[in-house]
C-alpha positions as CSV (number, residue, x, y, z in Angstrom):
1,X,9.3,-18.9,61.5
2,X,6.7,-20.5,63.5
3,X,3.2,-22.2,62.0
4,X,0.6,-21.2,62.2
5,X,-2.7,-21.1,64.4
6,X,-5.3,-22.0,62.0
7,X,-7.2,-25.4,61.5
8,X,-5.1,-27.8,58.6
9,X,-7.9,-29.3,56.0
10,X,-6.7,-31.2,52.8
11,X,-8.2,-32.6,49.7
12,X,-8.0,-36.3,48.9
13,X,-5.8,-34.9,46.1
14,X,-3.2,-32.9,48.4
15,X,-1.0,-33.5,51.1
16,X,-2.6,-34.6,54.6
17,X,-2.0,-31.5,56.4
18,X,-0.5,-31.4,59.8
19,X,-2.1,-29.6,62.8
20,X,-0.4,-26.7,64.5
21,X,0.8,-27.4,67.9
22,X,0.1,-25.2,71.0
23,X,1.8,-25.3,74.4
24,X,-0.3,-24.8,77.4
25,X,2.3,-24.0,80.1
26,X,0.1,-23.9,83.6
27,X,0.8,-25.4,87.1
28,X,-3.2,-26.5,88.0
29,X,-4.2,-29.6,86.4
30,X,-7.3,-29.2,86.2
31,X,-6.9,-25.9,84.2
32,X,-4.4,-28.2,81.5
33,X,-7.0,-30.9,81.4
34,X,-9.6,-28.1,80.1
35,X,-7.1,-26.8,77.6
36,X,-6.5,-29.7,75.9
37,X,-10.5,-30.8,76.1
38,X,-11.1,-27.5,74.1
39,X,-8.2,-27.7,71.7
40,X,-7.7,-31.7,71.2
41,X,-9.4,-31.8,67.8
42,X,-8.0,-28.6,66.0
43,X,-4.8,-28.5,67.1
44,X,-1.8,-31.1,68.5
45,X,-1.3,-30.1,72.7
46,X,1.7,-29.8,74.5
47,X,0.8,-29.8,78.2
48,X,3.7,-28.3,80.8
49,X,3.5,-27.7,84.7
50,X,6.7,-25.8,84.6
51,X,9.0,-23.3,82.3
52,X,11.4,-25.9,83.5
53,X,9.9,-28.8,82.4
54,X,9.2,-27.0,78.8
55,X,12.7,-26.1,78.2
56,X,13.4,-30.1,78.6
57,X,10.7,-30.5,75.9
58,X,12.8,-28.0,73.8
59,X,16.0,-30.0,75.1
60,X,14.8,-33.2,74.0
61,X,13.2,-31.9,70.8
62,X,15.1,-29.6,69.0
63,X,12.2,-29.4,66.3
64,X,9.8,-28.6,68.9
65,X,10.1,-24.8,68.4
66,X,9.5,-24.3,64.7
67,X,6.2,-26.9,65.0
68,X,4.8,-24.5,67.5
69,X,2.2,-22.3,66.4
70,X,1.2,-20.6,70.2
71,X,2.4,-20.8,73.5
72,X,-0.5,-20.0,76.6
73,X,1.1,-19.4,79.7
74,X,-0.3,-18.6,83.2
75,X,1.1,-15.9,84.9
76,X,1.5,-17.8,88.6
77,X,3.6,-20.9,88.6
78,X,3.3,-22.0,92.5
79,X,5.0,-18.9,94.1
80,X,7.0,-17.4,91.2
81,X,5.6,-15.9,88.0
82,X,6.6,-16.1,84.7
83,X,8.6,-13.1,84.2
84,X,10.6,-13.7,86.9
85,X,11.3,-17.2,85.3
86,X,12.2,-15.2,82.3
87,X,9.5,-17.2,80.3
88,X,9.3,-14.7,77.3
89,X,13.6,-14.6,76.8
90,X,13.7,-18.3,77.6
91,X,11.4,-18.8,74.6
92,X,13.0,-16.3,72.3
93,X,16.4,-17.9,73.2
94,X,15.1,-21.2,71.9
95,X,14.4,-19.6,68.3
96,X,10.0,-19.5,69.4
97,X,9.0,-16.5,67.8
98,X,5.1,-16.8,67.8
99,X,2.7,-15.7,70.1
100,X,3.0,-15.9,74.1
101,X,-0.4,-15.5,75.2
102,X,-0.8,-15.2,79.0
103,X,-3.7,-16.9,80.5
104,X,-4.6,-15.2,83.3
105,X,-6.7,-12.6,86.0
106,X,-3.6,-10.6,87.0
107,X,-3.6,-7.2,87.6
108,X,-2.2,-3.8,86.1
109,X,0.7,-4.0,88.9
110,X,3.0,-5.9,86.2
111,X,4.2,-4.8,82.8
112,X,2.6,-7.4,80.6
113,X,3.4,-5.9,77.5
114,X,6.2,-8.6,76.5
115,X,3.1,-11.1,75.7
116,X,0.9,-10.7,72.5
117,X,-2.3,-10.4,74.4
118,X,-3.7,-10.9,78.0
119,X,-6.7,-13.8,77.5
120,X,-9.2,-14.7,80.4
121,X,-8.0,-17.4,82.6
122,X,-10.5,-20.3,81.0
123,X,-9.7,-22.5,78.1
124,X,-11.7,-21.5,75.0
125,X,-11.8,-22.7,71.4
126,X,-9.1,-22.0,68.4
127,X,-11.7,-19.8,67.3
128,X,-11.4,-17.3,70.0
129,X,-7.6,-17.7,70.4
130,X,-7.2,-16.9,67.3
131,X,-9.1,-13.6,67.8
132,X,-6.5,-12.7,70.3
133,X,-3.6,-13.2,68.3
134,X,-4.9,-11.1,65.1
């Protein structure tokens, strides 16, 4: 089971509580670097350019999956999209079982229905993510 997207607080008498991780999975820079701007102090980010370079991540952490809270993917990664990379069985395969939001402007031609919700292609606060994922 994954963890999940809500902001940790503790008490001086409890346990520090650690912060959910979310995976930002998007090929534009720029559009990573506003992610994590948005996110950075409510949550631990895991930027990734690639489904490639995320199933190293995976590889080299075999953790990683059960600390993951979300996963925000674009649907475009240079000229192939995600569910032709197999993004949402790749995930599932690696025991992920929390939402796959998809970050992006794409239209109706594709069955999107594999992902948990369909969010505007702009970073945005935990707040509104989490309104998606409800």
């Amino acid at each position: 089971m994954s963890a999940t997207l809500s902001k940790k607080e503790s008490s001086a008498t409890s346990k520090p509580m650690i912060k959910p991780t979310v995976v930002v999975l998007d090929d534009d820079a720029v559009v990573l670097m506003g992610w994590e701007m948005e996110l950075q102090n409510d949550v631990f980010v895991v930027l990734v350019e690639s489904v490639n370079q995320l199933m190293q991540k995976f590889a080299d952490d075999t953790c990683m999956p059960q600390r993951i809270s979300c996963v925000i993917t674009d649907f475009w990664l240079g000229e192939q999209n995600v569910l032709d990379q197999n993004i949402i069985e790749k995930l599932r395969a690696q025991n992920y079982n929390g939402p796959i939001l998809l970050s992006s402007n794409v239209g109706p031609e594709f069955n999107l229905s594999a992902f948990t919700a369909t969010i505007p292609k702009q970073p945005m606060s935990l707040e509104a993510l989490q309104e998606f994922i409800k």
